[in-house]
N, C-alpha and C positions, 0 to 999 in steps of 0.2 A: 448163863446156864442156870438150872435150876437144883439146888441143893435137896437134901436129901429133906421129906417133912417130919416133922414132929407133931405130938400131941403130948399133952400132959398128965405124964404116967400116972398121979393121981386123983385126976377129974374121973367124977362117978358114971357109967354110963347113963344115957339118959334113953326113953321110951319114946316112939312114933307108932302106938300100940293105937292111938285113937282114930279120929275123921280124918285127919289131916293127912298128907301123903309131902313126904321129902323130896326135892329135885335138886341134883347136882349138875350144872349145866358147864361143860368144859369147852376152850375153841382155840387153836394158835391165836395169835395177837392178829388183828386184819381179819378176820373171819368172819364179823359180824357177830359177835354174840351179844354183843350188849344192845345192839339195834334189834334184834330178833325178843329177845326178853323183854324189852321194852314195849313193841308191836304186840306180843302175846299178851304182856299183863294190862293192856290196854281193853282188848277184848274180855278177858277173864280175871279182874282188878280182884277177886280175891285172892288170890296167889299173892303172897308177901314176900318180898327182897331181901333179903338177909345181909345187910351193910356190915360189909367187912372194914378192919381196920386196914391201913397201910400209912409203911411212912415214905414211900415217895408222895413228890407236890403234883400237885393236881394240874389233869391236864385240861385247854380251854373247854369251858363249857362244863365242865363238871363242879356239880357243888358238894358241901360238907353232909353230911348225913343222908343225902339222897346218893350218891357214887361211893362214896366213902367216908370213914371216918382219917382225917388226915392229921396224924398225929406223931411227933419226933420218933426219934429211935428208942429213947432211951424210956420213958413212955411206955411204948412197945414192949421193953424187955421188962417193964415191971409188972404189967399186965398179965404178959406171959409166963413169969415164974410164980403172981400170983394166983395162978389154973383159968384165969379166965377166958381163954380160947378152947375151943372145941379143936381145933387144929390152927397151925402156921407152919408159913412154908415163906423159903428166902428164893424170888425171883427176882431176876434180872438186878443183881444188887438193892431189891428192897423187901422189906420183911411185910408179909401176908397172913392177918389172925380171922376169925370168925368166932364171933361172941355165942356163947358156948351157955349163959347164960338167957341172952336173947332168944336162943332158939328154946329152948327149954323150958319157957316159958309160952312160946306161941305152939308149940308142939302139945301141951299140956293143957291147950283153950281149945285143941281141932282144926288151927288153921295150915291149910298149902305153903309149905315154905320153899322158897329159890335160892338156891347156893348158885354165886358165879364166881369157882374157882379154878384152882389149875389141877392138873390130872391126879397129882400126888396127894393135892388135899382131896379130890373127891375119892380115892382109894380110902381115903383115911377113915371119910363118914361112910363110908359104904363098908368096913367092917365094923366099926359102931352099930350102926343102923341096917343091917342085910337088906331093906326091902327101900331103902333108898333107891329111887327112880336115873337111873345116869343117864345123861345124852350128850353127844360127841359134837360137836358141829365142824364141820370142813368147809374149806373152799373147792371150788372146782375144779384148782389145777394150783399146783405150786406158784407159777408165770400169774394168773389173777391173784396168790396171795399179794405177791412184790406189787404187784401194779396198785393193787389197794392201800398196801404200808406206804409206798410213794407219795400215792394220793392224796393220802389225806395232812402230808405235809406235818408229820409232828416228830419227825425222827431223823437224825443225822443219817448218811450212809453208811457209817458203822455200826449205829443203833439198830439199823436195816437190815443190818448183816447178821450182827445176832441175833434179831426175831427171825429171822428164815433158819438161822442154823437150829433156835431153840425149837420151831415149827417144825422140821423135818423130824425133829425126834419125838416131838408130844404124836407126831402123825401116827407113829409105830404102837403108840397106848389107843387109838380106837379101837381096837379089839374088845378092852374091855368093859367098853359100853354096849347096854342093851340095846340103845338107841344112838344109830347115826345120821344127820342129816346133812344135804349137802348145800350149803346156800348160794346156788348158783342164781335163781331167781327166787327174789326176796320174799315175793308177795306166796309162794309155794311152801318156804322155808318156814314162813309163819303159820303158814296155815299146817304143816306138818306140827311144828312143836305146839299147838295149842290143840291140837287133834292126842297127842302124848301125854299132854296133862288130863284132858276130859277122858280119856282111857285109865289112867293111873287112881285117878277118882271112883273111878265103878268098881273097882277091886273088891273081895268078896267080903274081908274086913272093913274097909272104907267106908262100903255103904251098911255094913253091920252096925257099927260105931255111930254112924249118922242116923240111923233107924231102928234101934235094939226091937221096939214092940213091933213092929211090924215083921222082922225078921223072923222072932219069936212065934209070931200067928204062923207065917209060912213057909215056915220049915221045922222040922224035925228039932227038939230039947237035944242036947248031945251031939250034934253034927261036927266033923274034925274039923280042926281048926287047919284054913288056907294059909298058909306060910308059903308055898309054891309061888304065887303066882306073880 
């Protein structure tokens, strides 16, 4: 199950005041989030990944800096009292940080950045950051999650049993995304979430940020500032 997250009561906030637009993308385990992220930043490669640390080992096919940063526990907890996480979160017996620094830097150049975390850490950037972009991802039915954890053959059937238990309950936290998708057919799935991003981009600060003099030209000196949208 997933413990309760933290953040580091003394890390300064940091600003997404520029071009750039945050995404926090959440999904049970089996859902396809990481195949959906991948298809999107395919098409729209400016969007950048935000490589989180963990210290569980890597599963086939994943490598070090491209999946994650895969590093001991101990590591982990020095990192973490030394503020360098934006947030961490303990799932399924392994600890979850996001460089807190990294983004704070690409936030501060104007670029798209992609959070792939669990519901509690994106709660966490999303009161940091209010205009943090969330989106849910589901499967089609609970019977296709199991059938996909099976499938893909990387998990004991105990291991099984707790992503379906830990799955039912993250289900109950889409409500608080503004964006849910269902990835029942993939090639839809992707074409929704990169349809969310080229949205998230047009926002009325986004393209302010990205065009100050021409905004300048057409529109009104003094116009309020979108915080809404």
């Amino acid at each position: 199950m997933t413990a309760p997250l933290s953040a580091t009561p003394s890390s300064p906030p940091l600003s997404t005041a520029g071009a750039g637009s945050l995404f926090a993308v959440v999904a049970p385990s089996g859902a396809g989030k990481t195949a959906l992220v991948r298809a999107m930043m395919e098409q729209r490669p400016s969007v950048e990944l935000s490589v989180s640390f963990t210290t569980r080992a890597p599963r086939p096919g994943e490598r070090e800096g491209h999946d994650y940063w895969f590093i001991e526990r101990a590591d982990f907890e020095r990192r973490r009292e030394a503020g360098e996480f934006l947030e961490w979160a303990h799932v399924h017996g392994n600890l979850y940080g996001t460089s807190r620094h990294w983004i704070a830097q690409r936030m501060a150049a104007g670029a798209d950045i992609l959070l792939e975390i669990d519901w509690q850490g994106a709660m966490q950037v999303h009161r940091l950051f209010p205009d943090t972009v969330g989106v849910f991802i589901a499967p089609p039915s609970m019977e296709t999650l199991r059938e996909r954890l099976e499938r893909r053959g990387q998990d004991s059937p105990e291991v099984i049993e707790r992503r379906m238990a830990a799955a039912a309950s993250e289900m109950q936290q889409a409500h608080r995304f503004q964006y849910v998708i269902i990835n029942q057919d993939f090639a839809t799935a992707v074409a929704h979430l990169v349809s969310i991003v080229d949205s998230a981009r047009l926002r009325f600060d986004k393209q302010r940020a990205r065009s100050p003099q021409l905004f300048a030209r057409l529109f009104p000196a003094g116009e309020p500032s979108r915080t809404d949208a």
